[in-house]
C-alpha positions as CSV (number, residue, x, y, z in Angstrom):
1,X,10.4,83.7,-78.7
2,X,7.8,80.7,-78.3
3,X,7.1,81.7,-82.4
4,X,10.7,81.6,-83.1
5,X,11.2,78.1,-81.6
6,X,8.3,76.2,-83.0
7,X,9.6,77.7,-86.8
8,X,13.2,75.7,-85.5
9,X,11.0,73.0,-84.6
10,X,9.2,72.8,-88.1
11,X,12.7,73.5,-90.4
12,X,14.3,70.6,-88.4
13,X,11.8,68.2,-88.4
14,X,11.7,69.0,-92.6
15,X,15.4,68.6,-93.1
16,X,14.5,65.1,-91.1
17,X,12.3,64.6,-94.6
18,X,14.7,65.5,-96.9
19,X,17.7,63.2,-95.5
20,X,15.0,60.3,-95.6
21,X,15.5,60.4,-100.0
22,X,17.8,58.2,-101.7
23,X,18.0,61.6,-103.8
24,X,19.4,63.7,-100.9
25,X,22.7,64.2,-103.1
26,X,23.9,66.8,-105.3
27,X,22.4,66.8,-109.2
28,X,25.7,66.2,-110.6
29,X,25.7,62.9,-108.6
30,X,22.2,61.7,-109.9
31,X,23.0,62.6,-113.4
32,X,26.1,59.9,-113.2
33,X,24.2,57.4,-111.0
34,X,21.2,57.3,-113.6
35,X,23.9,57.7,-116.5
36,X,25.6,54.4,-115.2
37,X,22.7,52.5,-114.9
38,X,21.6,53.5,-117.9
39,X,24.8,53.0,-120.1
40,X,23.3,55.5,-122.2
41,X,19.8,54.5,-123.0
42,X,17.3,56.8,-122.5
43,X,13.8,56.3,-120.4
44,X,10.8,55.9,-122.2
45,X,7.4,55.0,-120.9
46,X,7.7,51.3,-121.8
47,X,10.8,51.8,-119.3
48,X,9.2,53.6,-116.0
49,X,7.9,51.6,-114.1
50,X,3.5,52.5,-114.3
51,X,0.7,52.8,-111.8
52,X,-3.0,52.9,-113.0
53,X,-6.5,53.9,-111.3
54,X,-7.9,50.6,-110.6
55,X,-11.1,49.8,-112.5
56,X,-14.3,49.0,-110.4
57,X,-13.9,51.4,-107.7
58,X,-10.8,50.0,-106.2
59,X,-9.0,52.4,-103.7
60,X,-5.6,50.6,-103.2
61,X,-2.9,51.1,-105.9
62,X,-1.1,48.2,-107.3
63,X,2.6,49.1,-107.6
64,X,5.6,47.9,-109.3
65,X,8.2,46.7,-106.8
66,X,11.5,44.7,-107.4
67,X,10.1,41.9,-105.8
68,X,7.0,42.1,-107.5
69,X,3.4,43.8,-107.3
70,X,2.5,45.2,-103.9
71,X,-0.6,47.3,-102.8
72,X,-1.0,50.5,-100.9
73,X,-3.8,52.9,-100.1
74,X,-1.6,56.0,-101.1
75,X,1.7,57.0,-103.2
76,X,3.5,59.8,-101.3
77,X,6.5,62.1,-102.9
78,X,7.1,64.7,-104.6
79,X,6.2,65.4,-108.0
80,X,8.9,66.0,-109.9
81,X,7.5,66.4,-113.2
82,X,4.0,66.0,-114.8
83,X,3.1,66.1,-118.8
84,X,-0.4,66.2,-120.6
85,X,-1.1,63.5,-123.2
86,X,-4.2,63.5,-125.5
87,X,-6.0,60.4,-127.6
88,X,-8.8,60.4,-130.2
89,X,-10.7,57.0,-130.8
90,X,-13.6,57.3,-133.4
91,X,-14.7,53.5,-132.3
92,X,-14.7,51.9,-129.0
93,X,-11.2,51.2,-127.6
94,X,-10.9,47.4,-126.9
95,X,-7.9,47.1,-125.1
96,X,-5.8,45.7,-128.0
97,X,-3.4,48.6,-127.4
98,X,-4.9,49.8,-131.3
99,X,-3.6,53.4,-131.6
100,X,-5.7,56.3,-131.6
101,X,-6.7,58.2,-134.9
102,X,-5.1,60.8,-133.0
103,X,-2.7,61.5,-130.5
104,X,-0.8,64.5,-128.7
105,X,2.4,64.1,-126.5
106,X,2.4,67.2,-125.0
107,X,-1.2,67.7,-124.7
108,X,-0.7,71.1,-127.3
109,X,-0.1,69.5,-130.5
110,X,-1.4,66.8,-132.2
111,X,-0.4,64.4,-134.9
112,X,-2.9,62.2,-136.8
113,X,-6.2,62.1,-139.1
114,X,-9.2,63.4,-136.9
115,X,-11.6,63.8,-139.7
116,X,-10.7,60.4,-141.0
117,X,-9.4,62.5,-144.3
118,X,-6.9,60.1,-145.1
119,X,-4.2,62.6,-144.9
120,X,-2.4,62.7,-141.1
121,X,-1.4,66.2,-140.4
122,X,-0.5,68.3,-137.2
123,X,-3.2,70.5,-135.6
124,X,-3.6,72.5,-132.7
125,X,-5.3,70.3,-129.6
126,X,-7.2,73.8,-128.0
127,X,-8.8,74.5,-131.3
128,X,-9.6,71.2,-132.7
129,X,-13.2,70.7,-132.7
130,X,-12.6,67.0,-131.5
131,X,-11.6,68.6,-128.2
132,X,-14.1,71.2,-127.8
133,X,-17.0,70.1,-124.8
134,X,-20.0,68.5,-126.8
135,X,-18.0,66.7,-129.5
136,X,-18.6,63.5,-127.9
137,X,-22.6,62.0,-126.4
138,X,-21.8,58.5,-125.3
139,X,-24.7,57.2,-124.0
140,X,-26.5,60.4,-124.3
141,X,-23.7,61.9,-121.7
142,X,-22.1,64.8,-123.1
143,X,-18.2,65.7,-123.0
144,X,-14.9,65.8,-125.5
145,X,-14.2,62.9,-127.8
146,X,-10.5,63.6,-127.0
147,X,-9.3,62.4,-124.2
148,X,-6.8,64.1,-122.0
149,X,-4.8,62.2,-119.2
150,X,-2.4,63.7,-117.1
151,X,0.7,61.9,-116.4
152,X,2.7,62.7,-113.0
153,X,6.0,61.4,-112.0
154,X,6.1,61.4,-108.1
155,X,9.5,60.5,-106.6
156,X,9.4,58.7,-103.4
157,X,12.1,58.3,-100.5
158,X,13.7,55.1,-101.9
159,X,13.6,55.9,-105.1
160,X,16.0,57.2,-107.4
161,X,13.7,57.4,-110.5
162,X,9.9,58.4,-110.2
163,X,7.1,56.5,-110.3
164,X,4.7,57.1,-113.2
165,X,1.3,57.7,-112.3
166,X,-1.6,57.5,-114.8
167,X,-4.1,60.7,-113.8
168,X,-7.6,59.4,-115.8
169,X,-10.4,61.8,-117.8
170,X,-12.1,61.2,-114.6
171,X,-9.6,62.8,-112.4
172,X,-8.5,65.5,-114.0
173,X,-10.7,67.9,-112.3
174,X,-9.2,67.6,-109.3
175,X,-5.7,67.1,-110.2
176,X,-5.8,70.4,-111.9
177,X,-7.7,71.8,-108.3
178,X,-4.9,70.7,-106.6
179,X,-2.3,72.5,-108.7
180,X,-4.1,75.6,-108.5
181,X,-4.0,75.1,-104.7
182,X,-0.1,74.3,-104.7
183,X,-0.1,77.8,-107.3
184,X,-2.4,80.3,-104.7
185,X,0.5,79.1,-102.2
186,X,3.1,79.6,-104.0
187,X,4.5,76.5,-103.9
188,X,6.0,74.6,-107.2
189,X,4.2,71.1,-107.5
190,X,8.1,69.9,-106.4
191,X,7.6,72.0,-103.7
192,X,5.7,69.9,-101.7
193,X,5.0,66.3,-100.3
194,X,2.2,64.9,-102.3
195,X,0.0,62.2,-100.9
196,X,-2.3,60.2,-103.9
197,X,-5.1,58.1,-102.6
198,X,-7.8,56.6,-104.6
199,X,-11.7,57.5,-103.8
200,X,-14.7,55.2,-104.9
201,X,-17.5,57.7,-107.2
202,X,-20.5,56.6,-109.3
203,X,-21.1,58.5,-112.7
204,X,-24.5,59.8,-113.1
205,X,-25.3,57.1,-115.4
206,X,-24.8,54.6,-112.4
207,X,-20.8,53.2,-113.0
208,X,-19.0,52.8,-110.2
209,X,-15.0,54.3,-110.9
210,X,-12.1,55.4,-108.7
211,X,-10.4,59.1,-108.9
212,X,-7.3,60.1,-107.7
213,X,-7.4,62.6,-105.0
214,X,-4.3,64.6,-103.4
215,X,-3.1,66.2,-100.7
216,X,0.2,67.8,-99.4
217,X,1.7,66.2,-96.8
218,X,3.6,69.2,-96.0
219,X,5.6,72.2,-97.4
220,X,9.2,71.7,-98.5
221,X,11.6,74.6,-97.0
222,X,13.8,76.7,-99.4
223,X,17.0,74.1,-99.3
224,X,15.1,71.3,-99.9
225,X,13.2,72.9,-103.0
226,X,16.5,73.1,-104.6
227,X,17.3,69.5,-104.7
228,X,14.3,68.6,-106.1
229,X,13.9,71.8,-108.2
230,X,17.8,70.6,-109.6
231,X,16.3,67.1,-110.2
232,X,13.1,68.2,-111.6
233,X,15.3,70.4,-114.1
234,X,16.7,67.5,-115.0
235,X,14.1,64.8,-115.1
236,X,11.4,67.3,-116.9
237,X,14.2,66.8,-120.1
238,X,14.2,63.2,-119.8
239,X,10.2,62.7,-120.0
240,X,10.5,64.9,-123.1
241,X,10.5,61.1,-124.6
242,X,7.6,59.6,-123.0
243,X,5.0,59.6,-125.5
244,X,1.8,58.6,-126.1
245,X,1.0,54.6,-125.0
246,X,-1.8,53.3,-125.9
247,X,-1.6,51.2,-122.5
248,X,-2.9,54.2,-120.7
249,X,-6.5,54.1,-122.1
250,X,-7.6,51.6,-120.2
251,X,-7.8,53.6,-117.5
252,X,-11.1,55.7,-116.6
């Protein structure tokens, strides 16, 4: 009985989360509300609104507000769609937003001239020997010369469009830890309440750097799942145009 009532106690105090989302309609409903304020443009990354690791170390994210930047030491939502996007630079990026000899939108396929052969062609990003462990030794540290960034886009309460958050080369490893975790639950990464928050490392060659690191806040029940499964149905076709930026290599 006791059992029974603290499982009441923990559904009701969920649905509280749910009804706290500017999302807490039906799809059909956010499909005409972003349709309308759209007027029938699409989103593209130069149109989402973009949060970076800070350089240096920095653990409070600088995010995009309509009345201007504000900080935070974490982004909490629910990830209602992520994509993998790859970049190849043969010379050292200067943040002239240059684009990469190479570049994947999907993380899978790649468009561009690797071998600096003069002839662009399409290639396979797992078997491309740019991407293999060892094809890069920058300051005699080993690892790929293509980089791989992970881009997630976390919805939070008041939003009705997701934020999108830049995941780095350096935090990667436990992005991907985290998914796996969220997977040997059973839980779909919309599943869940996601906390980011931003942790202060040093690289063995003595640079200090921040890393994302996430956490679920809690475990979504079944009705709740479907609303943002029905939006992340939704929202994964829109990213389908989100491409590579070369804004996003600034980050670690």
């Amino acid at each position: 009985m006791a059992e029974k009532q603290v499982q009441a106690t923990e559904n009701t105090n969920a649905l509280a989360v749910i009804n706290t989302f500017a999302i807490a309609i039906s799809g059909d409903d956010i499909k005409a509300i972003i349709s309308e304020n759209l007027g029938g443009e699409k989103i593209d990354q130069f149109g989402l609104d973009k949060v970076k690791v800070p350089s240096g170390g920095g653990t409070q994210w600088e995010i995009p507000s309509i009345t201007g930047e504000v900080t935070a030491p974490s982004i909490d939502g629910v990830i209602v769609a992520w994509k993998t996007v790859r970049s190849l630079y043969l010379t050292p990026f200067t943040g002239g937003g240059e684009p990469p000899v190479c570049s994947s939108d999907d993380g899978a396929s790649g468009f561009g001239d690797p071998f600096e052969s003069g002839m662009p062609v399409h290639g396979d990003c797992a078997t491309c020997p740019r991407n293999q462990w060892g094809s890069s030794d920058k300051g005699g540290k080993k690892g790929k010369a293509c980089a791989e960034r992970r881009l997630l886009f976390i919805l939070r309460k008041d939003d009705h469009i997701p934020l999108m958050v830049v995941a780095p080369p350096a935090s990667l490893k436990g992005m991907k830890a985290y998914f796996l975790r969220l997977l040997q639950a059973g839980v779909p990464y919309y599943g869940a309440m996601t906390s980011l928050t931003l942790a202060k490392d040093k690289s063995s060659e003595g640079i200090t750097y921040s890393r994302i690191e996430a956490k679920a806040l809690g475990i979504l029940d079944p009705e709740q799942q479907k609303v943002f499964s029905d939006y992340a149905s939704f929202f994964g076709k829109i990213i389908q145009s989100v491409r590579f930026d070369p804004d996003l290599v600034d980050s670690q």
